[in-house]
N, C-alpha and C positions, 0 to 999 in steps of 0.2 A: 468651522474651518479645521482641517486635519493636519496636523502637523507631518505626516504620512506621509499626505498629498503634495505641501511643498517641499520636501525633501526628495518627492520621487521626480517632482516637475526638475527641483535643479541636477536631480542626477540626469538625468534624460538633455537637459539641454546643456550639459557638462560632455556628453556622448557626439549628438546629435549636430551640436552648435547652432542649430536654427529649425523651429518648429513651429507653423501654425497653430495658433487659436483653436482652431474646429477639430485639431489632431488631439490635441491633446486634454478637449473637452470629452473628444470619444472614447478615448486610452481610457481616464478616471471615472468617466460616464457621470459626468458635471453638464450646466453648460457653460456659453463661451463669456460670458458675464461671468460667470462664478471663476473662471482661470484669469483674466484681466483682475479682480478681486485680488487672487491669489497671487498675480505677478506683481502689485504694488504693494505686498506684504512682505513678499521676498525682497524689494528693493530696499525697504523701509528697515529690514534688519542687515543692510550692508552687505548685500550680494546685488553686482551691477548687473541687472538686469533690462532690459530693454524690447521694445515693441518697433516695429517700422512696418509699415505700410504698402500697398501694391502690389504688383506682381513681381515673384519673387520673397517679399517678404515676411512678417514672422515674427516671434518670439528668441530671443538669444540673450546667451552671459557675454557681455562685451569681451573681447578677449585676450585684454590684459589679466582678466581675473582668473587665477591659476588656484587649483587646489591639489595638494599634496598626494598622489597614487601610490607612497610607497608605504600604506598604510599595512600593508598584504605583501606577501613574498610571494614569486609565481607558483610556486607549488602549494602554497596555499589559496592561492585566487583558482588553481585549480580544482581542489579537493571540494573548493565552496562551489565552483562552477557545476562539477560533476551531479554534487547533491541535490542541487537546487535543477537541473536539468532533468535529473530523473526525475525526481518528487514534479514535476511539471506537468510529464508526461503522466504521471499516476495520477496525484490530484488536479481535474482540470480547474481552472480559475485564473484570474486577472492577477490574483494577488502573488503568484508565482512568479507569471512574465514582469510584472511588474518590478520584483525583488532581484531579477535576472538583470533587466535591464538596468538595474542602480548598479551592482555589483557588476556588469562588462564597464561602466564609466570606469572604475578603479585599474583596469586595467591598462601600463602603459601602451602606444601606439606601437614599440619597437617589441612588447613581447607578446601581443598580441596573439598572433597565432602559433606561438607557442606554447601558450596557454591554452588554448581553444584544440588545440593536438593534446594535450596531455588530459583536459575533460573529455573530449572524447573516447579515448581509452578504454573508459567503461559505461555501460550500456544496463541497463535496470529494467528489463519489462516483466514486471508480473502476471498481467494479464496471461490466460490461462491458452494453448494453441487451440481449444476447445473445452465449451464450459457453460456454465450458467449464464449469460450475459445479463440477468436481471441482479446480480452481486454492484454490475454498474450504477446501474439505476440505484438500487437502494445507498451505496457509498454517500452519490450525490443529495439523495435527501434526507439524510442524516447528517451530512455536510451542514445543509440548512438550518436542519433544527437545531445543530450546535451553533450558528450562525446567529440564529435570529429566538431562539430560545423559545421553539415551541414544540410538545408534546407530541409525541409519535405512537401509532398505535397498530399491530400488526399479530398474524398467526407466528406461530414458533412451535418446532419441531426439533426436541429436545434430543439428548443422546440415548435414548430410547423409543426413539422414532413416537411419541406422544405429544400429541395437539394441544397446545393451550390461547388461549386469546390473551393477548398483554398492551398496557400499555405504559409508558415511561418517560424518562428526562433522561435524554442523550446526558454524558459527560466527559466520552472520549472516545474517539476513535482509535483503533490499535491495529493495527499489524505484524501478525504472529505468526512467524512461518511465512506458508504460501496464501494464509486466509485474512481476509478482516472480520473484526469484531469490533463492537461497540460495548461497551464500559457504559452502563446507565442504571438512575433508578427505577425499577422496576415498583409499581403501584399496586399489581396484584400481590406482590410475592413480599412489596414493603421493606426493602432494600436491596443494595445494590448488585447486579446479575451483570456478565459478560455474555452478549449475544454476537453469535455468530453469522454474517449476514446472509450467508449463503441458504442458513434454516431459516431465514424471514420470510414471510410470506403475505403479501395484502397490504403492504406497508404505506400508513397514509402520515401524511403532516397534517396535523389538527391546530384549529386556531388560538386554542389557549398556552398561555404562555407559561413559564414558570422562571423561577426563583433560581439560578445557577447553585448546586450544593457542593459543601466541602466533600473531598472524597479520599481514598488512600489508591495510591496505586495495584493496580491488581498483577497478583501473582502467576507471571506467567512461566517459570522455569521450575518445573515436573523431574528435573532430569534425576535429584534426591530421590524423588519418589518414584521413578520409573526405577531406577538402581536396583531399590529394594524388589521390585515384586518381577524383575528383569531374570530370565532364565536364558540359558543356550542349547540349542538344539543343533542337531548333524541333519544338513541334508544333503542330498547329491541331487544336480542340477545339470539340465544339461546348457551347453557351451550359447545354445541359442536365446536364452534370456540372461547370462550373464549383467546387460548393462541393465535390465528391470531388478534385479538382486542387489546391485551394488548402490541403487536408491537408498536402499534401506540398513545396509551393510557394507561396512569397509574392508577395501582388498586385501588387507593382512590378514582377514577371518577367510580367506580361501584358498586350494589350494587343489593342482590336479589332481584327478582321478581316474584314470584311463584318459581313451582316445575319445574324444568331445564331452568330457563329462569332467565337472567339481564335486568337490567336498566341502561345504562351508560350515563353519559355526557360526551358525543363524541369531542373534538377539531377537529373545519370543517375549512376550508378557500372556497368559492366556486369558485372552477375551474375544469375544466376536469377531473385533476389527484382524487380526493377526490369522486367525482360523480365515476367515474370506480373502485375506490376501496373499495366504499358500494356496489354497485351492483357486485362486485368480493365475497362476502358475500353470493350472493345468497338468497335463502328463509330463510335463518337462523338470517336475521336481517331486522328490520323493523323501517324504519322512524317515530316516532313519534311526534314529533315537530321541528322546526319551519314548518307551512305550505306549504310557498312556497318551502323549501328544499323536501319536501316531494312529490307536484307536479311537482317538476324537475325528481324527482328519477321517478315519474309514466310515465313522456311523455319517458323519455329517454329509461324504459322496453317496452312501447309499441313500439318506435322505432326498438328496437333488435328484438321482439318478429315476427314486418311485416318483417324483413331480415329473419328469418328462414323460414313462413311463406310462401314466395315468390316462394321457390324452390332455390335448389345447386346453385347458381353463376346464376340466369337469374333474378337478379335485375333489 
């Protein structure tokens, strides 16, 4: 018996004030034996609870039994409402509506939708306007395997676009940015690696189980390290990608330059990823200093330029 379970029963019929048997065997996906169990359990620790019969009837806290809501101040029954509504809609599961539903009981009747106005407020979707939609799928069975503590086994395609076959012990799921990774040990590599789930590929739940390991948090704040190898470049840009520039760059680093056109000071680091995402810019933005960043950017469109150049696939 979960002490989970009957907390979540008496917040729900603290909400609710009357709820079937069959409802609330489906809510916790018990059956309706095992909630009758759980309702004489609650009784038995002095919460007046009660059963009645017929139509019409149910499960209810008799209701002289009053429990204290001012545990929360409304702007904090918000900030919790807010969090927990998004996280809802990101990770699906029972155990979310669930924690939602205990958490609206705390709320008094008179601030109600005061409350539910100021969560609403803010709105969380990560999900991507278009994307991978297998990042979904795999979330969820890794969900699992941290769930139920077993062994996952998948291709991965590293930051070097290189193939390896792995397999491992989820230990955390993360959320970094706009992507997810999993935090797990890895068996080929023999300790712990951050995968990203986007580069997973094949991804199966296998039936052997493992052993939960101690682990350290993983370091995800680069920004020391980006500093250092962090350069500034001049570009001039025109007026029509402005809102794709400021993704990456804040509006203090810009500054007009004639009639439809900027001047920004760009934050570069030089690697692959920063070189494809000036030239993803197109003819609407032009290198102007430093030099060599500038004859990188020319060999590499001359590069593209002999791939079309060559004819469809007979490189």
């Amino acid at each position: 018996m979960k002490i989970d379970r009957l907390v979540g029963i008496i917040m729900l019929l603290l909400e609710k004030e009357r709820v079937s048997a069959r409802e609330l065997a489906d809510l916790f996906e018990v059956s309706p034996r095992t909630i009758y169990r759980d309702i004489e359990a609650i009784g038995m620790a002095g919460v007046p609870v009660r059963a009645t019969a017929g139509t019409g009837g149910g499960i209810e806290i008799m209701p002289q039994y009053k429990l204290d809501k001012k545990v929360f101040s409304a702007d904090e029954l918000s900030a919790l409402l807010t969090g927990l509504t998004n996280l809802s809609g990101l990770v699906h599961g029972k155990e979310a509506d669930r924690a939602l539903a205990k958490l609206r009981s705390f709320v008094p009747p008179e601030q109600a939708r005061a409350v539910e106005f100021k969560a609403s407020q803010i709105l969380i979707d990560l999900n991507p306007w278009m994307g991978n939609g297998s990042v979904t799928r795999a979330l969820e069975l890794v969900k699992k395997s941290l769930q139920e503590s077993k062994v996952i086994s998948f291709s991965y395609i590293d930051g070097h676009s290189v193939r390896t076959e792995r397999t491992a012990e989820p230990c955390q799921l993360v959320l970094k940015g706009r992507s997810w990774y999993v935090l797990a040990f890895c068996r080929v590599r023999n300790g712990f690696r951050l995968f990203r789930l986007s580069r997973m590929t094949e991804l199966r739940l296998l039936e052997e189980r493992f052993t939960p390991r101690e682990y350290e948090k993983p370091v995800l704040d680069f920004e020391e390290t980006a500093g250092r190898m962090q350069v500034t470049i001049q570009l001039r840009i025109h007026e029509s990608i402005l809102d794709r520039v400021l993704e990456f760059c804040s509006y203090d680093r810009v500054a007009p330059d004639g009639e439809g056109y900027y001047r920004v000071a760009y934050p570069f680091i030089e690697r692959d990823y920063y070189y494809d995402m000036l030239l993803g810019f197109g003819d609407k933005c032009e290198c102007l200093s430093p030099p060599h960043v500038r004859a990188e950017l020319r060999r590499r469109a001359r590069s593209l330029l002999r791939l079309y150049e060559t004819g469809g696939g007979s490189a």
